[in-house]
C-alpha positions, -999 to +999 in steps of 0.1 A: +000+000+000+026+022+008+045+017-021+017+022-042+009+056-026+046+066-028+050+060-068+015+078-077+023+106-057+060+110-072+042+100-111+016+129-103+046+155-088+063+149-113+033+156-139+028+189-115+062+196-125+062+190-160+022+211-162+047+242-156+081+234-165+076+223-200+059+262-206+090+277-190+115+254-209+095+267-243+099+305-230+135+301-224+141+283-257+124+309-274+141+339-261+174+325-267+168+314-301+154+350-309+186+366-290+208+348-303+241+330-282+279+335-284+280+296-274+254+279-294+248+258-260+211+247-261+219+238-217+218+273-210+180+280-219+171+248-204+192+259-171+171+290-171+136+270-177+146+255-145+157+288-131+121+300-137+105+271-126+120+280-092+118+312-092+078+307-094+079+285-062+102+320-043+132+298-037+159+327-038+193+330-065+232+340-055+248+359-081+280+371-086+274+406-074+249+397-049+214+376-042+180+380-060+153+372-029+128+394-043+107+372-068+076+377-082+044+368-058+018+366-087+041+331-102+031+313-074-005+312-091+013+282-117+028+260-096-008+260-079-024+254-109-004+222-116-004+207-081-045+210-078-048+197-115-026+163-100-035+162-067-068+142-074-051+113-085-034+105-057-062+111-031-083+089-050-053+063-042-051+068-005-078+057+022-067+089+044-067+120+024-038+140+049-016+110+044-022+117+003-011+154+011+016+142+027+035+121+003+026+140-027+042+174-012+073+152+000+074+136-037+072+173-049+096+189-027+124+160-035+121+170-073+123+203-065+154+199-046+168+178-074+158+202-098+180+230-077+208+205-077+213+198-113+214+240-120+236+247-092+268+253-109+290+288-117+285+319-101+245+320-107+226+293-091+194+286-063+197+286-029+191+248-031+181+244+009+152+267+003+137+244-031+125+215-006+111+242+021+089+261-003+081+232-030+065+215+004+048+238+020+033+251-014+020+222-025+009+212+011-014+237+008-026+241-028-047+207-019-057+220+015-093+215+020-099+252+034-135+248+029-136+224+061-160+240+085-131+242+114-115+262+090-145+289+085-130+319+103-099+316+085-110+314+057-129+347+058-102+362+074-082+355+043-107+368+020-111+400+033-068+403+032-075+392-006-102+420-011-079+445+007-050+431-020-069+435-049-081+474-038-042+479-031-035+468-067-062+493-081-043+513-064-010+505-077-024+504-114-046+538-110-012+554-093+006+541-125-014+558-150-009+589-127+026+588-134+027+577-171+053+596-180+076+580-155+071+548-167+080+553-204+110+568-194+115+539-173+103+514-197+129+536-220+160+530-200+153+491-205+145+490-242+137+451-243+133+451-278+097+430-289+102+396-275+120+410-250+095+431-240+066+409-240+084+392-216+097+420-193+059+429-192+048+394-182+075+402-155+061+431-143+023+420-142+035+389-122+056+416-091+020+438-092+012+418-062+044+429-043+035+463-053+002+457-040+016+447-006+045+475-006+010+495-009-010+484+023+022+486+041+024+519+031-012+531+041-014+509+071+016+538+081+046+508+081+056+521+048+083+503+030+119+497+017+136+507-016+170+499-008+193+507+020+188+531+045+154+540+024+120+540+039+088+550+021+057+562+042+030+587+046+050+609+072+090+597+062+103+596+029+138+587+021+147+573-011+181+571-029+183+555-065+157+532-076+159+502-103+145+509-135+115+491-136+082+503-150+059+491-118+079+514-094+064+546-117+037+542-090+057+551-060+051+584-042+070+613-048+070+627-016+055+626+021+016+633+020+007+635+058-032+630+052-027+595+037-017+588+078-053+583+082-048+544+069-043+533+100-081+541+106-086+515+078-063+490+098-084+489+122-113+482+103-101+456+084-090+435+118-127+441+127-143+427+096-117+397+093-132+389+128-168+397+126-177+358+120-161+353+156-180+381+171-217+370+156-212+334+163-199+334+200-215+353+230-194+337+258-161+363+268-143+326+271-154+313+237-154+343+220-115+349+228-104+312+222-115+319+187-104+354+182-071+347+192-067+314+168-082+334+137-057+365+148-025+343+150-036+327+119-040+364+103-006+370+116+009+344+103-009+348+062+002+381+067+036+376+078+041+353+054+030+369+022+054+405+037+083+381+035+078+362+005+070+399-010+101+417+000+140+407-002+171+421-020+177+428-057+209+417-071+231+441-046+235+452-012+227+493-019+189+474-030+187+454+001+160+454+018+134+461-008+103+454+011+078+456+039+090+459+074+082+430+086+084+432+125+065+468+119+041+456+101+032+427+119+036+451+155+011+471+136-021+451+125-012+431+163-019+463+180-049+465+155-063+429+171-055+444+204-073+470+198-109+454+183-103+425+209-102+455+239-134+467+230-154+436+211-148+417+234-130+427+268-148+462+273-184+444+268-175+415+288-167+436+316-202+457+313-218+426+317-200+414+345-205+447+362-242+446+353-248+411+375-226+421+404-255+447+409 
């Protein structure tokens, strides 16, 4: 049985990885057959296919003149993709459906390492001890069942942080048009050439969800890093040189004070991620078991998606480009405090008082 279980879920991993590497490995093939190659060595696009295959999954690069930690967010959504369009397989081949999970992210995660193994030569090459990390816990939970009823609060808690991401990339994109002159000069400096720039705009559209993020940390009054010794926020801005790329033509271009007034929507959105808790429990004791498990779980989505969002770019002078992350988490927990004080402490209190009358 066991052995059974084990060589589905490596068949189906494997198909996961082939549902998104096979795409990459035509990109790569295409772009250096249209650039051209001093060496004529077909290894190198097939290298990169692999390159982009982990890049996609957030496991970081070294390079000669630094590390490249910063990696698009909106890649993830392929690797997902391929895993839930596998996954069936393999659960249908398992009695218990966690111990399905189970061996088909540790059959994933072993490919991916392998995969980071066989590129990991020269001066450019993946941090290989992060490929197994990342490839696991990804595909762990692309086949999470989140629609379990435990899992309720959670789960609406993470769709209101997906509604407050997709108003942050309005944002972004209406902030973009704002400054459209900045971009085609930045888009200038580049000058992909056709291909080249088809793909350097698939590029881009993929880091508008790190954007996004830089932008709630920025109007939740964290603000944000653009290299070193840089931090971008309603009330501070200090900014040195920037790369040239086309998404940062939506950064501010100064302080702007009034914009302060974010943290007002901080608030609200801890509130509305734990309304379900509030208007399903009465009891102070029940009420706080739950608040607390749907806040740490916040916490730790959040946390999460800052890190994943933010790292360094090729060189120390852009490192940290990001969210700060013990700021921003320090900020939506005082947020939690703060509904928890007066949801649930302040009226649990009254009522005590009330009966001791």
């Amino acid at each position: 049985m066991v052995r059974r279980i084990l060589s589905v879920s490596l068949l189906q991993a494997a198909r996961s990885v082939a549902l998104t590497l096979f795409p990459a490995s035509f990109i790569s093939l295409f772009a250096w057959a249209t650039a051209g190659s001093a060496t004529g060595n077909t290894t190198d696009p097939i290298r990169a296919s692999i390159w982009i295959w982990l890049a996609a999954h957030q496991v970081p690069f070294h390079l000669a003149m630094g590390k490249l930690s910063i990696l698009p967010l909106g890649a993830i959504a392929f690797p997902i993709w391929a895993i839930r369009k596998s996954f069936p397989r393999v659960a249908d081949s398992h009695a218990k459906v966690e111990g399905a999970r189970f061996f088909f992210a540790l059959s994933y995660a072993l490919i991916a390492t392998a995969l980071a193994f066989a590129v990991k030569t020269g001066s450019t090459y993946p941090i290989w001890y992060f490929a197994p990390i990342y490839a696991f816990v990804i595909s762990y939970l692309a086949t999470y069942n989140f629609r379990s009823d435990e899992a309720r609060h959670i789960r609406f808690a993470f769709h209101v942080i997906l509604i407050a991401w997709g108003v942050a990339s309005i944002v972004v994109a209406a902030s973009m048009a704002a400054h459209w002159n900045v971009l085609v000069n930045l888009d200038t400096v580049i000058a992909p050439g056709i291909i080249g720039g088809v793909l350097f705009f698939l590029i881009q559209a993929l880091y508008l969800p790190n954007a996004a993020l830089f932008a709630i940390s920025y109007f939740f009054g964290s603000g944000f890093h653009l290299g070193a010794g840089t931090l971008i926020s309603p009330t501070h801005f200090s900014l040195h040189e920037i790369p040239a790329l086309p998404v940062l033509s939506a950064l501010p271009t100064g302080k702007h004070p009034l914009l302060a007034c974010g943290v007002a929507a901080l608030f609200a959105i801890a509130l509305v991620a734990l309304l379900p808790v509030l208007r399903e429990f009465k009891g102070f004791k029940a009420r706080s078991f739950y608040f607390i498990r749907t806040s740490i779980a916040l916490l730790a989505i959040l946390g999460a998606l800052a890190y994943l969002s933010s790292g360094e770019l090729l060189t120390s002078a852009m490192n940290p480009i990001g969210i700060p992350l013990a700021k921003f988490l320090e900020y939506f927990t005082a947020a939690l405090l703060a509904n928890y004080l007066l949801f649930i402490t302040l009226p649990a209190l009254y009522k005590r008082f009330l009966q001791s009358e």
